[in-house]
C-alpha positions as CSV (number, residue, x, y, z in Angstrom):
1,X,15.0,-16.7,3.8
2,X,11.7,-16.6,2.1
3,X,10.3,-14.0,0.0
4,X,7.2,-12.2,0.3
5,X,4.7,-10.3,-1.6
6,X,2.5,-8.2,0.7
7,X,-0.4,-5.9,-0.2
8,X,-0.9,-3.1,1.5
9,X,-4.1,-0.5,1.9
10,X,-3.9,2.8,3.4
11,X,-6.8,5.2,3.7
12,X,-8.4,8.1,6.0
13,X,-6.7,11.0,3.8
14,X,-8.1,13.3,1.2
15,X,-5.0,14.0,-1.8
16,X,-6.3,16.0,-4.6
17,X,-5.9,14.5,-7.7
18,X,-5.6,16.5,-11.3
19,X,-9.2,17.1,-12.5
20,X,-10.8,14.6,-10.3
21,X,-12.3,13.7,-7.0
22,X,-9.4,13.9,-4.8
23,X,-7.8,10.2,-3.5
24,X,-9.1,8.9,0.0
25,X,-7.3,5.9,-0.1
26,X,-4.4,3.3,-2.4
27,X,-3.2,0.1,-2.4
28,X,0.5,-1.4,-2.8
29,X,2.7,-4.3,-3.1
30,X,5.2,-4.5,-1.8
31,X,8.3,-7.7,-1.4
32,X,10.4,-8.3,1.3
33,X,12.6,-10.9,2.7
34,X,11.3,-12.3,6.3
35,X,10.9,-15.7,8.2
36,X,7.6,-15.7,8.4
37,X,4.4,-13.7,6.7
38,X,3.8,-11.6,10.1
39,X,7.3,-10.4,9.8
40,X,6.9,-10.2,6.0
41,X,3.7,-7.9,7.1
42,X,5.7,-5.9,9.6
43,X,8.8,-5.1,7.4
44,X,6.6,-3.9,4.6
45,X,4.3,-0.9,7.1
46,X,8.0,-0.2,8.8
47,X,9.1,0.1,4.8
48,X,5.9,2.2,3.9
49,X,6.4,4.4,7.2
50,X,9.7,5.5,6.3
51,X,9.3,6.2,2.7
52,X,9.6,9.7,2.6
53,X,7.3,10.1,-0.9
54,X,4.1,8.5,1.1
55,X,4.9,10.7,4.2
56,X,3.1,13.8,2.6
57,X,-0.3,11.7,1.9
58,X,-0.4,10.8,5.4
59,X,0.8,14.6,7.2
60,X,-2.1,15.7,4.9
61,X,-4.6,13.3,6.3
62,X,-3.7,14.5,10.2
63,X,-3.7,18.1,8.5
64,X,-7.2,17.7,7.9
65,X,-8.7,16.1,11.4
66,X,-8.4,12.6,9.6
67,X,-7.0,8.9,10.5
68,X,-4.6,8.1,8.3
69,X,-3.9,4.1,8.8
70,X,-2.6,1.2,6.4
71,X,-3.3,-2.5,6.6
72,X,-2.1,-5.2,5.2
73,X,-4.9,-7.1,2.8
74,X,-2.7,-9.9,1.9
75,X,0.5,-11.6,2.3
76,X,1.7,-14.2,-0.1
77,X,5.2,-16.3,0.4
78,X,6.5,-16.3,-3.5
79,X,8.6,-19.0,-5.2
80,X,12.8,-19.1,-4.8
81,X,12.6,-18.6,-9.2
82,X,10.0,-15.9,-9.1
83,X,11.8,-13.6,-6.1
84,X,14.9,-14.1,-8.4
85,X,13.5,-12.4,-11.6
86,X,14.3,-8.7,-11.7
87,X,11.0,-7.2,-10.2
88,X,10.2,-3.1,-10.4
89,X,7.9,-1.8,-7.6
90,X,4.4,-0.9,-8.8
91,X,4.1,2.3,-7.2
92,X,0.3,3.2,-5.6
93,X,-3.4,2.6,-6.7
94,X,-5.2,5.8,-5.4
95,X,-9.0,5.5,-5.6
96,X,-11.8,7.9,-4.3
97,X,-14.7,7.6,-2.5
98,X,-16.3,8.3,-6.1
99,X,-15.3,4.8,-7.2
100,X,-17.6,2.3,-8.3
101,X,-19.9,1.4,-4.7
102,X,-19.5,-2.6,-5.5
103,X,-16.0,-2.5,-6.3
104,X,-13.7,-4.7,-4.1
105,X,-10.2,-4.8,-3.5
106,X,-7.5,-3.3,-5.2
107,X,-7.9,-2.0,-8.8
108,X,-7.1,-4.1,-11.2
């Protein structure tokens, strides 16, 4: 079964950060094993949904009259040698609204 690297973008919270503007939104990658990239895409939000870590940033966002939702930017189908090699997850790329107007994409 293929392996899949799939990036994912959440936003529509407010998460204050340590001596900042708080977070309104991250990014994450994510790999799974699927059949196909829409499963690969559908494992990874079912994965995200049920971390409990992420659950807080998203509670606060309904707290707050907000719309929490994720997406996924990208899917990418990686080689049999490269989902092999030991791989540690990334964690999250929180960004505010405060970040740089002509900035695309995740931060990198």
């Amino acid at each position: 079964m293929p392996t899949y690297e799939v990036l994912l973008h959440a936003t529509g919270f407010r998460l204050p950060m340590d001596g900042g503007s708080p977070a309104t939104g991250f990014y994450m990658v994510d790999r799974v094993l699927a059949r196909t990239a829409e499963e690969a895409s559908k494992i990874a939000l079912e994965l995200m949904d049920s971390d409990p870590k992420i659950a807080d940033v998203f509670k606060s966002g309904h707290a707050a009259d907000l719309d929490p939702r994720t997406e996924v930017e990208k899917v990418d189908a990686i080689s049999w040698w490269r989902a092999i090699l030991p791989w540690r997850k990334l964690g999250l790329a929180f960004y505010s609204d405060d970040a740089e107007e002509d900035a695309s994409g995740p931060p990198g």
